[in-house]
C-alpha positions in Angstrom: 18.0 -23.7 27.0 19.5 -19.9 26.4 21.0 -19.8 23.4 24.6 -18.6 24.0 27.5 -16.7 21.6 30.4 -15.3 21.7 30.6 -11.5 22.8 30.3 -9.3 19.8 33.1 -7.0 20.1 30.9 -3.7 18.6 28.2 -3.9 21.2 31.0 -3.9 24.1 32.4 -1.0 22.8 29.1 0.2 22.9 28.5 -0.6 26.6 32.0 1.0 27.3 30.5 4.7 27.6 32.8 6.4 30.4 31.5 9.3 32.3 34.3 12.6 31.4 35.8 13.2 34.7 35.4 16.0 37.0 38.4 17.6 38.2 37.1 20.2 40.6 36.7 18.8 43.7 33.7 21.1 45.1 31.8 20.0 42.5 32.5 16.4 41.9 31.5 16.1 45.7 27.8 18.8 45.3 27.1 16.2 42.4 27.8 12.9 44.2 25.0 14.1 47.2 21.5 12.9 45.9 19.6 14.0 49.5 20.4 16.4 52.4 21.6 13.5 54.8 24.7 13.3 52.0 25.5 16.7 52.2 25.3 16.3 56.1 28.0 13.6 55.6 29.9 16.3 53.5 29.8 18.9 55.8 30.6 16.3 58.8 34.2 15.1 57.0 35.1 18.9 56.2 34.0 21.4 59.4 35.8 20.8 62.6 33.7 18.8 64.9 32.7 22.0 67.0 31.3 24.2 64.7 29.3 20.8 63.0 28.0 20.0 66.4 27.0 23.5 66.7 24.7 23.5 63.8 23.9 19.7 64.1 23.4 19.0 67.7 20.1 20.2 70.0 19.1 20.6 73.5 20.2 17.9 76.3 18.9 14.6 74.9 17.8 16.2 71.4 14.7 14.1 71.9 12.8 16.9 69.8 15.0 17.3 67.2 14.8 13.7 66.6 10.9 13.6 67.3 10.8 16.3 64.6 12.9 14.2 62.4 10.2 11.4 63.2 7.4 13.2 62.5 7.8 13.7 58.9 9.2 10.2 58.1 5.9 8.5 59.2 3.9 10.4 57.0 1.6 8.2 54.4 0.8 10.0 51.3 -2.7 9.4 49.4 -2.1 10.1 45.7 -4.8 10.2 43.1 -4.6 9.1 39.5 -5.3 9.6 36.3 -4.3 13.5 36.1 -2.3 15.3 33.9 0.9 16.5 35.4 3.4 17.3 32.8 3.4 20.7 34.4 3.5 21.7 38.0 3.9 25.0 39.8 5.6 24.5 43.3 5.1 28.5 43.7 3.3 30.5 46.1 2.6 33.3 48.1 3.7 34.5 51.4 3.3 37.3 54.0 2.5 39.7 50.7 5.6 38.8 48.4 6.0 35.6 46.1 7.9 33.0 46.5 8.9 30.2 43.8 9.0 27.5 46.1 7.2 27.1 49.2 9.9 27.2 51.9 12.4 29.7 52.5 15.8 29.8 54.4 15.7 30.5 58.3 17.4 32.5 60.5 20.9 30.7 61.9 23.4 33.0 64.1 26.8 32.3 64.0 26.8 31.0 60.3 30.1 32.2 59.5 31.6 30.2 61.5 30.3 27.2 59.6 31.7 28.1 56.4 33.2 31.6 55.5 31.0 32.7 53.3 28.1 32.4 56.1 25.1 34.6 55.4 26.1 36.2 51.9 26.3 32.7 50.5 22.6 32.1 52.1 21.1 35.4 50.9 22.7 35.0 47.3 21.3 31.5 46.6 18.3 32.1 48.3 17.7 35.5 45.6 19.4 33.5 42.7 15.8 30.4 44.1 13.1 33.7 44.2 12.8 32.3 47.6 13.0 34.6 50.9 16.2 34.4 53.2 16.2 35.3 57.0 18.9 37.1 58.7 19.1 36.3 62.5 19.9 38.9 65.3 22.9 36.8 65.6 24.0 36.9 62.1 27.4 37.5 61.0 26.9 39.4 58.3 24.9 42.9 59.0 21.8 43.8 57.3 23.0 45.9 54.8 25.6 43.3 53.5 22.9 40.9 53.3 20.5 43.6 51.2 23.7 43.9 48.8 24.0 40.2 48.6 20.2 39.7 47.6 19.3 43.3 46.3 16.2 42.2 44.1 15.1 39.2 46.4 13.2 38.9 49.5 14.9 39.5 52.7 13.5 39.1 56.5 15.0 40.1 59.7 15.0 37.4 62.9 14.5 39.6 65.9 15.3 39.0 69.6 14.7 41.1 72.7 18.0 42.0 74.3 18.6 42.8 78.1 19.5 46.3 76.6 16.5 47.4 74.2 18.1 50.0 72.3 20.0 47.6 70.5 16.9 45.7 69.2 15.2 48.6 68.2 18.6 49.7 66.2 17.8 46.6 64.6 14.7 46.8 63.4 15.1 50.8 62.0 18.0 49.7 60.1 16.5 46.1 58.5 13.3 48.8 57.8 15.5 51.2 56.2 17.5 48.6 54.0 14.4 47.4 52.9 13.6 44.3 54.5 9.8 43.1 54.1 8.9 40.7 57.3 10.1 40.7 60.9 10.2 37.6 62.7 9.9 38.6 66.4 11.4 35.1 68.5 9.5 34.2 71.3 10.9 30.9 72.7 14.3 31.9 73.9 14.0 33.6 77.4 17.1 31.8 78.1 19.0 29.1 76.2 18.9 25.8 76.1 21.0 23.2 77.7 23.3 22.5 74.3 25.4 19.9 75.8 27.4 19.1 72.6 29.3 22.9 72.7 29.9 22.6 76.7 31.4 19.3 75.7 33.7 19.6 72.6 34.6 23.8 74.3 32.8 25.5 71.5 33.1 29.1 72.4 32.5 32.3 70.1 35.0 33.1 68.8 36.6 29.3 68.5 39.5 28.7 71.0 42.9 26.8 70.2 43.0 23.6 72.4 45.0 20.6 72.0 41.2 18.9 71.2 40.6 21.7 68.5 43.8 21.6 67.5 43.9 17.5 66.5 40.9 18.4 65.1 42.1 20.4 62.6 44.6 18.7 61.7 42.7 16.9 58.7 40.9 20.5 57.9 43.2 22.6 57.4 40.9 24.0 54.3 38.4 25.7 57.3 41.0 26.9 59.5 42.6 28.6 56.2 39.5 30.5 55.3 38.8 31.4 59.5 42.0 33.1 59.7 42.6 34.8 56.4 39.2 36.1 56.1 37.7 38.7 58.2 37.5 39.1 61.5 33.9 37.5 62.6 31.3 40.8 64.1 28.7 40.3 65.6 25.3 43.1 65.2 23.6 42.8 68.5 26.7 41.6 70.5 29.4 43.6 71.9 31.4 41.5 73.2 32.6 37.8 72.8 34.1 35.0 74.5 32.2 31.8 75.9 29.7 29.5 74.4 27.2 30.7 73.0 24.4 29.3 75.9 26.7 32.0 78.1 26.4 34.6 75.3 22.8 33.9 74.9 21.8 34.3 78.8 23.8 37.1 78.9 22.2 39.3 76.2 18.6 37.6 76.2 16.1 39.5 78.1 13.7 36.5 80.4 11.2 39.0 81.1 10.0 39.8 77.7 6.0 40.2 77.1 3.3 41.3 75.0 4.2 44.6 75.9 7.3 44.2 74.2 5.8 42.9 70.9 3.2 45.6 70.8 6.3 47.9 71.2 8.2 46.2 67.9 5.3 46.3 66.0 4.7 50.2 66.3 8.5 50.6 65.1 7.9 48.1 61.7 5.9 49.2 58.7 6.2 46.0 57.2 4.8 42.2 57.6 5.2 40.3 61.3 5.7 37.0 62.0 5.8 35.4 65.9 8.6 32.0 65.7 8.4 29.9 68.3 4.6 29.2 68.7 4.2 25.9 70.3 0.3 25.7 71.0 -2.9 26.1 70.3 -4.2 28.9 72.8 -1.1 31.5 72.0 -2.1 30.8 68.0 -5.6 32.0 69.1 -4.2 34.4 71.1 -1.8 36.2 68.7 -4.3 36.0 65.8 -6.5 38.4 67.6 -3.4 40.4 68.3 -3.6 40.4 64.5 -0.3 39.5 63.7 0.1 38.5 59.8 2.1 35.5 60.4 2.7 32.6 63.3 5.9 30.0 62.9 5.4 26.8 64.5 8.8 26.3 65.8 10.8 24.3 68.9 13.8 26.5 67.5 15.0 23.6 66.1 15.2 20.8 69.0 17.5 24.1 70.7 15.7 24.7 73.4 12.9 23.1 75.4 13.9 19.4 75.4 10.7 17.4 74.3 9.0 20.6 73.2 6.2 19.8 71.0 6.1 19.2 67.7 5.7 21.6 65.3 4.6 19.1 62.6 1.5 17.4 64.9 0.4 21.0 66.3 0.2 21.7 62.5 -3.4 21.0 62.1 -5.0 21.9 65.0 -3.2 25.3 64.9 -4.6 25.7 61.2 -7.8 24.8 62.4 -8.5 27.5 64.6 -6.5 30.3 63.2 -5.6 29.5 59.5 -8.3 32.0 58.1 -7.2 34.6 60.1 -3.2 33.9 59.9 -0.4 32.6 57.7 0.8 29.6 59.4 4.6 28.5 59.1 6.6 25.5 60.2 10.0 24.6 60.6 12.0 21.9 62.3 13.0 18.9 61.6 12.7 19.2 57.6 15.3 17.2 55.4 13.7 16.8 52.7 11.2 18.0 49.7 8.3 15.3 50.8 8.7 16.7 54.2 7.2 20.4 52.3 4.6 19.1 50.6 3.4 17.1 53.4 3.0 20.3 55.6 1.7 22.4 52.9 -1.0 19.6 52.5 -2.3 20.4 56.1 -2.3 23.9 56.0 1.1 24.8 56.3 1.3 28.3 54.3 5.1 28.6 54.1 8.0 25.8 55.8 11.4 27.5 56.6 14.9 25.2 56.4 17.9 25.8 58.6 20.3 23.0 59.3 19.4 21.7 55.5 20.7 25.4 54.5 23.8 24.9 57.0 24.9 21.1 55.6 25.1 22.6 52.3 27.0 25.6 53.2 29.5 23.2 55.2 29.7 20.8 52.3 30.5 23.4 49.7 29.9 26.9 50.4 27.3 29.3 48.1 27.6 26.0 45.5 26.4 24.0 48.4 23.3 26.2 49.1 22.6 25.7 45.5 22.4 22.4 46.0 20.2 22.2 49.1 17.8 23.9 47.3 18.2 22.0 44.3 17.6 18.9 46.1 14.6 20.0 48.0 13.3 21.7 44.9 13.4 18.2 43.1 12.0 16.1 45.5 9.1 18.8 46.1 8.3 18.5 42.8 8.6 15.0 42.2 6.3 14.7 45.4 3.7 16.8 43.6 4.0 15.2 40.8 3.5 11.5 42.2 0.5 12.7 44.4 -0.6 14.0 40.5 -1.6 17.6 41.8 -0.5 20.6 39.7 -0.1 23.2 42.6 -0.1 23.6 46.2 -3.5 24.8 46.2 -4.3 21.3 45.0 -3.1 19.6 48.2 -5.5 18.7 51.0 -5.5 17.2 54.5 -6.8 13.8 51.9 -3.2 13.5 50.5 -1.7 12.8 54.3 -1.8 10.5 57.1 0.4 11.3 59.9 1.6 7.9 61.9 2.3 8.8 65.3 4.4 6.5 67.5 4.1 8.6 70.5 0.4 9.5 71.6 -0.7 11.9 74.6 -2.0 9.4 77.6 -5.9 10.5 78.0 -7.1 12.7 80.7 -2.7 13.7 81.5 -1.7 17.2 81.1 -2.6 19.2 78.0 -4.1 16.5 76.6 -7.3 17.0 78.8 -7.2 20.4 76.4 -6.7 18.5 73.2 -9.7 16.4 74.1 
């Protein structure tokens, strides 16, 4: 039998600790988010359902986005024991710079119409990290507003081709002459993808007034406040607006684009290049001989070839044939710090974020971006930590296992290649 007494009165006073309450709002709600998925759900209650699906949805079915998704949560990690890891360095570096955690912040276009503060709130947290942060074509903030937002940090500049040349190579002489280290010429958007969320909610650049839009906002009035009393959103390589942005894409996107075009780019830049959008084997091969310093295996984020490949899978072949002669990147799909260390451990040089950047700017603005890196910070660590490895130069293809659900059918397609 449990001997039983009556509640001592001291040692229920003790229990009764209370936390002190937290009156600002932005930050009570950053705290309360423990993964990105939470601040996803943050930024989903506070943007208008347009600009969320924007960032959130993918091509058609989004079958790659959620395949990319996938692909990182059936990874098996292999830890080893017995090690000393009291300390750990998640630092590295990357296409000649360093970099105090192994993943940077990607290029996103339209970001101001997420959350007002768009790219400046990117670029300052991103400097504040010591990690690098990516300005896209279709920012909407210009390069030198970025460089004055992240004057001491790292900056990169997101290329594309346009129909009308002059205005990329504007481009890249001004993001060379603010000072801008890497160039990040895209090579999978010849046209856009079939976004079916925007053609469906009316998403058009710059956001129209519907009756939809309008209901919408009703219960944000907090991101139509900061839309219409802040400035008036400008776009670098477009010059004019009006439509979704699949209709601004085709309409400024040049689908003839070649290697022609790329040797073209890289006679203008003095500094470090990097090809996003890589989606196989032979172009890795192919572009390392080119002797480009850097390859991104990307599916643009699920945006637009519909069950592209994944980056994540290709990861180790790629590395295999071309990681001594290239930095290899990755993006897509990651949500979380595991999801880093997992592609760093097979061969991954560098990983690059974008909607995980774009929930935390929804959800709370430059605070919010702090806290997407926070978070991913902390789990990369902890990661590290649990695998008992001190740095990333300690992780191998031994730490993972990837589980794949979906398997190329023998003897079908480019799997006679793979064989």
């Amino acid at each position: 039998m449990v001997e039983r007494q009556l509640p001592n009165p001291a040692e229920i006073f003790e229990l009764m600790k209370f936390k002190k309450p937290e009156f600002n709002g932005r930050k009570r709600r950053l705290e309360s988010a423990l993964t990105i998925y939470d601040l996803r759900d943050i930024a989903k209650r506070r943007t208008p359902a347009a600009a969320f699906d924007y960032t959130d949805g993918a091509a058609e079915g989004e079958l790659s986005l959620a395949r990319a998704r996938q692909a990182f949560e059936d990874v098996e990690f292999h830890p080893s024991i017995l090690r000393d890891v009291s300390h750990t360095d998640p630092s590295t570096t990357v296409l000649g710079g360093p970099s105090a955690l192994p993943f940077g912040i990607a290029p996103t276009g339209f970001t101001r119409l997420m959350q007002t503060e768009g790219e400046i709130a990117g670029a300052g947290a991103a400097g504040a990290a010591g990690i690098p942060f990516t300005l896209s074509t279709l920012g909407t903030t210009s390069i030198e507003d970025v460089r004055a937002a992240n004057p001491a940090g790292r900056n990169w500049f997101q290329l594309y081709v346009m129909k009308q040349r002059e205005i990329s190579y504007g481009l890249v002489e001004r993001a060379a002459t603010a000072g801008f280290d890497t160039l990040f010429f895209t090579v999978d958007t010849p046209v856009a993808g079939a976004r079916l969320r925007d053609k469906r909610n009316g998403f058009s650049i710059p956001p129209q007034l519907s009756p939809k839009t309008i209901a919408n906002a009703i219960p944000r009035p907090w991101w139509w406040w900061d839309f219409l009393t802040t400035p008036k959103l400008e776009f670098a390589s477009l010059s004019s607006t009006g439509g979704t942005v699949g209709e601004l894409l085709d309409a400024a996107m040049d689908p003839s684009i070649d290697y022609d075009d790329l040797r073209i780019i890289r006679e203008m830049w003095p500094g470090k290049i990097a090809i996003k959008g890589v989606q196989n084997v032979e172009d890795s091969r192919r572009l390392a001989d080119l002797g480009v310093d850097a390859i991104v295996l990307s599916n643009h984020g699920g945006r637009q070839l519909d069950r592209a490949p994944i980056p994540f899978h290709l990861l180790p072949a790629v590395v295999r044939e071309v990681g001594s002669d290239v930095e290899v990147m990755v993006d897509t799909g990651i949500m979380n710090g595991a999801d880093i260390i997992a592609s760093i451990a097979l061969g991954a040089k560098f990983t690059l974020i974008g909607r995980a950047y774009l929930y935390g700017l929804m959800a709370g603005g430059r605070a919010g971006v702090d806290r997407t890196i926070q978070i991913l910070s902390d789990q990369l660590v902890r990661t590290m930590k649990l695998l008992q490895v001190t740095t990333l130069e300690e992780l191998t293809p031994a730490h993972v296992t990837q589980l794949r659900r979906l398997a190329p059918v023998p003897g079908v397609g480019a799997a006679v290649r793979a064989e």
